[in-house]
ZAVEXKE-955120 format. One record per residue (C-alpha): residue number from 1; residue in one letter; y, x, z. Coordinates in Angstrom, 2 decimals. Last residue first. Example, Ala and Ser with C-alpha at 12.3 -4.5 7.8 and 13.67 -1.06 7.14 Angstrom:
BEGIN
<atom num="2" residu="S" c2="-1.06" c1="13.67" c3="7.14"/>
<atom num="1" residu="A" c2="-4.50" c1="12.30" c3="7.80"/>
! end
This chain:
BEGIN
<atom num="129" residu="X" c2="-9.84" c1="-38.95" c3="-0.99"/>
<atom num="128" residu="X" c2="-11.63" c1="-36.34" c3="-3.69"/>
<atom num="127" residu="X" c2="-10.78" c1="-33.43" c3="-2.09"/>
<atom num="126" residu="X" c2="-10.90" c1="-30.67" c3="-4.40"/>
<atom num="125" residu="X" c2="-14.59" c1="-28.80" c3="-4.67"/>
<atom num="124" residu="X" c2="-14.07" c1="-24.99" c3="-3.11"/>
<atom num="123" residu="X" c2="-14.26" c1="-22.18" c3="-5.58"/>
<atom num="122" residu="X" c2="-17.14" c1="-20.48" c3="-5.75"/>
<atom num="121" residu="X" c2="-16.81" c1="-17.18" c3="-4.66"/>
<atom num="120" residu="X" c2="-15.93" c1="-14.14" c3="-7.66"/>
<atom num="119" residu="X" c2="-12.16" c1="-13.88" c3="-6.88"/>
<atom num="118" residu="X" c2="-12.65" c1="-13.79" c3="-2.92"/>
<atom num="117" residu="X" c2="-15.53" c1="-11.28" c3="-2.90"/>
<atom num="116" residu="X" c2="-13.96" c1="-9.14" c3="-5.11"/>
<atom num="115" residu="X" c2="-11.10" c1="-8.79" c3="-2.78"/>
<atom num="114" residu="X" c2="-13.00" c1="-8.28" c3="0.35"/>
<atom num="113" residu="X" c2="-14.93" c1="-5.46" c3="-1.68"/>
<atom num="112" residu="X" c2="-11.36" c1="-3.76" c3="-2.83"/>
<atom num="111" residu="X" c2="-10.19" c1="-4.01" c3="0.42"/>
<atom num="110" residu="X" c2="-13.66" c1="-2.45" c3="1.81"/>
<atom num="109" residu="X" c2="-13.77" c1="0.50" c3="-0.49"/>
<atom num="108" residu="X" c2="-10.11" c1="1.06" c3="0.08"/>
<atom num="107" residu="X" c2="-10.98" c1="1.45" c3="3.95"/>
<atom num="106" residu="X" c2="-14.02" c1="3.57" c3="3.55"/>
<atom num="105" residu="X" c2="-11.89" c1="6.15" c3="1.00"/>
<atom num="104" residu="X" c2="-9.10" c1="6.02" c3="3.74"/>
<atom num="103" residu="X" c2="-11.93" c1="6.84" c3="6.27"/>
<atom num="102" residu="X" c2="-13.15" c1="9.37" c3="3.99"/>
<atom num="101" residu="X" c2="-9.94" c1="11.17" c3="3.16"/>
<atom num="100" residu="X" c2="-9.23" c1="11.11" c3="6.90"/>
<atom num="99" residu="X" c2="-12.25" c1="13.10" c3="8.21"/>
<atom num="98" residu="X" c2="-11.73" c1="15.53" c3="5.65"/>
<atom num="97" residu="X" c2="-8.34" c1="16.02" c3="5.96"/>
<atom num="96" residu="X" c2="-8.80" c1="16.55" c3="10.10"/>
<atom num="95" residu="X" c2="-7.89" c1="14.16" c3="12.11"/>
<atom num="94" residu="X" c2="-5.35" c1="14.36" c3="14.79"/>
<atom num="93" residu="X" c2="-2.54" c1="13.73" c3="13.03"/>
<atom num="92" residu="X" c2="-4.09" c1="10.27" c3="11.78"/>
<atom num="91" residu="X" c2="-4.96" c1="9.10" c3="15.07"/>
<atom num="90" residu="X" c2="-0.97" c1="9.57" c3="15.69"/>
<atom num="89" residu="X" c2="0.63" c1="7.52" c3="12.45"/>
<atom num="88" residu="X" c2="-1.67" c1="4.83" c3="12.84"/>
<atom num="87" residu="X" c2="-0.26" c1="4.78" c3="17.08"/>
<atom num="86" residu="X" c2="3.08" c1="4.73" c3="15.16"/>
<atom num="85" residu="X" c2="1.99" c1="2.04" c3="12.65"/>
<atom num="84" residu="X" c2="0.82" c1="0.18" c3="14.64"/>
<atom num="83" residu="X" c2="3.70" c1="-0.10" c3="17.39"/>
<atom num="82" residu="X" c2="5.89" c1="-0.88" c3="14.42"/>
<atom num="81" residu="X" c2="4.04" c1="-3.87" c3="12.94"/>
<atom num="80" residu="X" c2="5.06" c1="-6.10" c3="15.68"/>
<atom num="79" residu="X" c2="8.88" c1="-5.58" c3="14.45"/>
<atom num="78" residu="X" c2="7.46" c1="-6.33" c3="10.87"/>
<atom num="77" residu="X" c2="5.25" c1="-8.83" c3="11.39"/>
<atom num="76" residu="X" c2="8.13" c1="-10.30" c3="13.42"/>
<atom num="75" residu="X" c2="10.83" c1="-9.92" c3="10.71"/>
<atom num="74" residu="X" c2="8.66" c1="-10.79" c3="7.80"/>
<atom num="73" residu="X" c2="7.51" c1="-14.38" c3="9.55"/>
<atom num="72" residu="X" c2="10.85" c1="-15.53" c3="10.30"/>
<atom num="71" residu="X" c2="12.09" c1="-14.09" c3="6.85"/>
<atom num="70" residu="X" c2="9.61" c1="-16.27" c3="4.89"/>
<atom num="69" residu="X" c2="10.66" c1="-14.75" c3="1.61"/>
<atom num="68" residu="X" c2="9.80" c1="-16.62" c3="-1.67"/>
<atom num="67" residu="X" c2="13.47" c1="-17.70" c3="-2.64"/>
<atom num="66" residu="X" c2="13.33" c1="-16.30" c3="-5.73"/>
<atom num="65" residu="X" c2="16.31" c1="-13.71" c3="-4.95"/>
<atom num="64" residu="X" c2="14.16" c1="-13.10" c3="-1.76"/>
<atom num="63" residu="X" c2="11.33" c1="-11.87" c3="-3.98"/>
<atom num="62" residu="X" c2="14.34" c1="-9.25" c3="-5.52"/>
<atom num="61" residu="X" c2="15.20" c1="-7.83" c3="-2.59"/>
<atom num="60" residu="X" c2="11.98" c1="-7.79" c3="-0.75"/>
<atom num="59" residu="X" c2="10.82" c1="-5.67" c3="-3.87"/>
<atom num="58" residu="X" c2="13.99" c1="-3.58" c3="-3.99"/>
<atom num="57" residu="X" c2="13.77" c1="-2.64" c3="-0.32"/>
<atom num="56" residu="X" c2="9.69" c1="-2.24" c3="-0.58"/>
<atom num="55" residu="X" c2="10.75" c1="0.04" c3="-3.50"/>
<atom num="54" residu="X" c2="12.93" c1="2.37" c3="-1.61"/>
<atom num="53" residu="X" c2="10.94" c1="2.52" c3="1.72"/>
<atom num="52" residu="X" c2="7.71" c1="3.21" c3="-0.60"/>
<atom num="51" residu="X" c2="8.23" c1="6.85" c3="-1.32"/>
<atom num="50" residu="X" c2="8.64" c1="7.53" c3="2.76"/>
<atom num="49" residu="X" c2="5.40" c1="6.20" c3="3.59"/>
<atom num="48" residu="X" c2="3.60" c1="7.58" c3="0.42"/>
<atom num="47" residu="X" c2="4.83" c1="11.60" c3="1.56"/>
<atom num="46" residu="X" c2="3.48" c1="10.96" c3="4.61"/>
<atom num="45" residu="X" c2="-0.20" c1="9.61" c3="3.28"/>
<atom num="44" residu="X" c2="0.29" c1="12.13" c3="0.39"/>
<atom num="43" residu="X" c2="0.99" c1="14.60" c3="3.73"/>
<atom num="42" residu="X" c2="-2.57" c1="13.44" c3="5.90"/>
<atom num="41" residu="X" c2="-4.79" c1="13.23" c3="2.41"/>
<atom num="40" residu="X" c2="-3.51" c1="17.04" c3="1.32"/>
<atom num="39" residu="X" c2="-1.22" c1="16.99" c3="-1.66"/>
<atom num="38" residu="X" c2="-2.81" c1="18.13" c3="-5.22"/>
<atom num="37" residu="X" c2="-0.23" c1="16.45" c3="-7.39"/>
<atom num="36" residu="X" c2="-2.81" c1="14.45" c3="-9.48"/>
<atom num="35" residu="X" c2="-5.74" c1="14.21" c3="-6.92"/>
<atom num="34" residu="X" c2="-3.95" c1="13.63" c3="-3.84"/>
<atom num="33" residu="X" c2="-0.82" c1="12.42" c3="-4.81"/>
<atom num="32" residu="X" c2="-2.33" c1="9.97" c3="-7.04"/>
<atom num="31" residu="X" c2="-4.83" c1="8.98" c3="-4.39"/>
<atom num="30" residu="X" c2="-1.70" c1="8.29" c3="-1.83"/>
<atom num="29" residu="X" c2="0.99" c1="6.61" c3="-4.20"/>
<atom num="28" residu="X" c2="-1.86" c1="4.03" c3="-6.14"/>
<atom num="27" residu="X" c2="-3.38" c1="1.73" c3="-3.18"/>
<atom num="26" residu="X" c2="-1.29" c1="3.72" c3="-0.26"/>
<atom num="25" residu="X" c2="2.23" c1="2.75" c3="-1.80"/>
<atom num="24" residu="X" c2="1.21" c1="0.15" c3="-4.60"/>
<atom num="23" residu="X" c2="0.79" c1="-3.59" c3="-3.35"/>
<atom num="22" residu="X" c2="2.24" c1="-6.72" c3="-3.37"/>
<atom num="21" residu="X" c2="0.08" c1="-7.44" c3="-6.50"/>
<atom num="20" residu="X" c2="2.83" c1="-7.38" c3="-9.48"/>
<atom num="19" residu="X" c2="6.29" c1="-6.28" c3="-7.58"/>
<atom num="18" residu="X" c2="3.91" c1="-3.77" c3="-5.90"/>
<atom num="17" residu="X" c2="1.64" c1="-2.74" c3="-8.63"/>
<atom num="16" residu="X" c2="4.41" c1="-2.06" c3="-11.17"/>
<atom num="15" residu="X" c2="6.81" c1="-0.15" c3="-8.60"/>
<atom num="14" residu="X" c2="3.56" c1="1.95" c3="-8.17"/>
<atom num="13" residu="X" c2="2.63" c1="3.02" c3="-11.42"/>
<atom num="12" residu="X" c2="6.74" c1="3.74" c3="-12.30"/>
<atom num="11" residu="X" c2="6.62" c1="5.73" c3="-9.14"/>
<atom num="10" residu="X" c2="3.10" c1="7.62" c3="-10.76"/>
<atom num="9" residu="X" c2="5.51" c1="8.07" c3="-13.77"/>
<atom num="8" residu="X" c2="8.53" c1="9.43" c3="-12.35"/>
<atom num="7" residu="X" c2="6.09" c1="12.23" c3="-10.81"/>
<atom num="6" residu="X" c2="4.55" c1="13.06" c3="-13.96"/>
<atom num="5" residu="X" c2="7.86" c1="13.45" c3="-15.06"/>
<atom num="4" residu="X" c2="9.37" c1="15.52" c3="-12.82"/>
<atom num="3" residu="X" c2="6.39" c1="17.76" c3="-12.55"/>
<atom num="2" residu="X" c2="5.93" c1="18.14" c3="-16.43"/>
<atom num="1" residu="X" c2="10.07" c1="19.22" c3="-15.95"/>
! end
């Protein structure tokens, strides 16, 4: 029952950070899974794929509701996207845990510096034509 619950409450975590940020599958889903549930990096990776198809649904869903949705531009990310993730999919099967827990660690480390970097710049002067 702990199980259950700690597990409804890292989907709660993530449900939050996507419909807030756009985010929450590999951001909260894999280090959770990891370090709270004890997965290995390659099957919390997995195991985050398949957790997210049910809350990307509802977030596309409900963003569409709002009329926010450029469905041109979703569809061929998304079609595009496939070959990616596949060959993503591969590399990481080959790895070993070790070798893929620091690359993720490398790549959140650089998200989260990109992001800082874009809050914390000046911001550019409006035009004054």
């Amino acid at each position: 029952m702990i199980e259950i619950l700690g597990l409804a409450t890292l989907g709660v975590a993530a449900g939050l950070t996507s419909g807030l940020f756009g985010v929450g599958g590999g951001t909260v889903f894999v280090p959770a899974l990891t370090l709270i549930v004890g997965l290995g990096q390659l099957e919390a990776q997995a195991t985050s794929l398949a957790a997210m198809v049910p809350v990307v649904a509802a977030g596309a869903w409900r963003q569409h509701r709002a009329g926010l949705v450029d469905w041109r531009i979703a569809i061929i990310v998304g079609i595009v996207s496939i070959g990616g993730v596949l060959a993503g999919a591969e590399v990481a099967t080959s790895l070993g845990d070790r070798e893929l827990q620091v690359a993720f660690g490398l790549f959140l480390i650089a998200v989260a510096a990109q992001l800082a970097w874009r809050a914390w710049r000046p911001s550019p002067l409006p035009d004054s034509t």
